[in-house]
N, C-alpha and C positions, 0 to 999 in steps of 0.2 A: 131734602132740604131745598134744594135747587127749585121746586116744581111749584113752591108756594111764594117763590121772589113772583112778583107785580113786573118788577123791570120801569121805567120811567114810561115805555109805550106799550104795556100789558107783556103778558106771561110768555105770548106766541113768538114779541119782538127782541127779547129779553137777549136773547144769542145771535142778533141778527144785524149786521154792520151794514145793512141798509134796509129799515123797515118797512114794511108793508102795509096797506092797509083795504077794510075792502071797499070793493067799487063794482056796482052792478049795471053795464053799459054794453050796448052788441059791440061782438067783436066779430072783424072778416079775417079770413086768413087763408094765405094759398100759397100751392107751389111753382106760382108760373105758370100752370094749369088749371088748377081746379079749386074752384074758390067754395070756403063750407062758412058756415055764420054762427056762432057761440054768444055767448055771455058772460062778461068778466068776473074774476071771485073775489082777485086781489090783485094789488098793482104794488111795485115798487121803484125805483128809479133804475132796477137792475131787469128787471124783468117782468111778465103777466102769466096769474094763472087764468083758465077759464075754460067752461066744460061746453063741449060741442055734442049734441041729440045727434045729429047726423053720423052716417057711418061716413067716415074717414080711412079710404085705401092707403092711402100715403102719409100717412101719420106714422112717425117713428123717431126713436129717439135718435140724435143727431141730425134728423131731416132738417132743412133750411126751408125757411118760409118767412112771408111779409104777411107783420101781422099790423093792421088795421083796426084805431079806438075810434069808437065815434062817439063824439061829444062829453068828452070828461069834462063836467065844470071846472072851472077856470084853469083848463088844460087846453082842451077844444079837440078837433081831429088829428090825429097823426097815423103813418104808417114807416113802421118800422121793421128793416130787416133784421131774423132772429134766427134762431137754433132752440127745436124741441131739445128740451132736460129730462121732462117726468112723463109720464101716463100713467096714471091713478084714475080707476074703473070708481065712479060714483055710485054712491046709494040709491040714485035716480035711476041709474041705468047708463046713463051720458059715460062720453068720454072727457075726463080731465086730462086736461092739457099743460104745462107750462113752459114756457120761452123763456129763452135768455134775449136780453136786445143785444145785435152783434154792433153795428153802429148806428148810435143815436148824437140827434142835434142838440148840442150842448145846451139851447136853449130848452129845445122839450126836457131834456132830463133833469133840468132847473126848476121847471114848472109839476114837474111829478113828485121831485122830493118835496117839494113848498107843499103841492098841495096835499101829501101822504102825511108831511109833520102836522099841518093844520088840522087835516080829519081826525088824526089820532090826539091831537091833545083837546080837541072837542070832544071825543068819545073819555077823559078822564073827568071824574069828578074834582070838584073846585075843592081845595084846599081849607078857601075859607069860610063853606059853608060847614056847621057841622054836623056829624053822622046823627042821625034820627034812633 
């Protein structure tokens, strides 16, 4: 019964106390060393997934890294320091990645939720139009 609730910001966000939404934008990311360049999948005010082609030596879960967005509309660049969570081996072959942000500026993470509730309630359909 669970799997058919909508949820207010679809099915994915339905369990999720701070939603996500996607967002496809290069991402940089490195340990202080070695800088590798990915592409974002999804963003939320907590953290980034996003899957890297490059092989990745240092990639591991609880590794600390600064992970670097460029150009999210009406976010703009930032680089923030994180902690890998996940690695999830993609369909593509890529490595998926995702961070936690360890501290972020209150202001960006202002700007991420704005702009994660906006995408997602543009991705709903209107109320008042009706179903076809």
């Amino acid at each position: 019964k669970f799997t058919t609730n909508e949820g207010e910001y679809g099915r994915e966000n339905l369990y999720r106390r701070f939603p996500r939404s996607q967002q496809d934008v290069e991402i940089l990311f490195h340990n202080g060393e070695t800088i590798l360049r990915g592409h974002s999948i999804d963003i939320s005010e907590k953290g980034i997934f996003f899957s890297c082609s490059e092989n990745a030596p240092f990639v591991e879960k609880g590794q600390e890294v600064t992970v670097v967005a460029r150009q999210i509309p009406g976010i703009g660049t930032f680089a923030i320091p994180s902690v890998i969570m996940r690695l999830i081996p993609q369909k593509n072959g890529d490595h998926g990645i995702g961070v936690y942000f360890l501290r972020i500026d209150p202001r960006i993470r202002r700007k991420i939720a704005n702009y994660v509730l906006h995408s997602l309630k543009d991705q709903q359909p209107d109320a008042e139009t009706p179903a076809a």
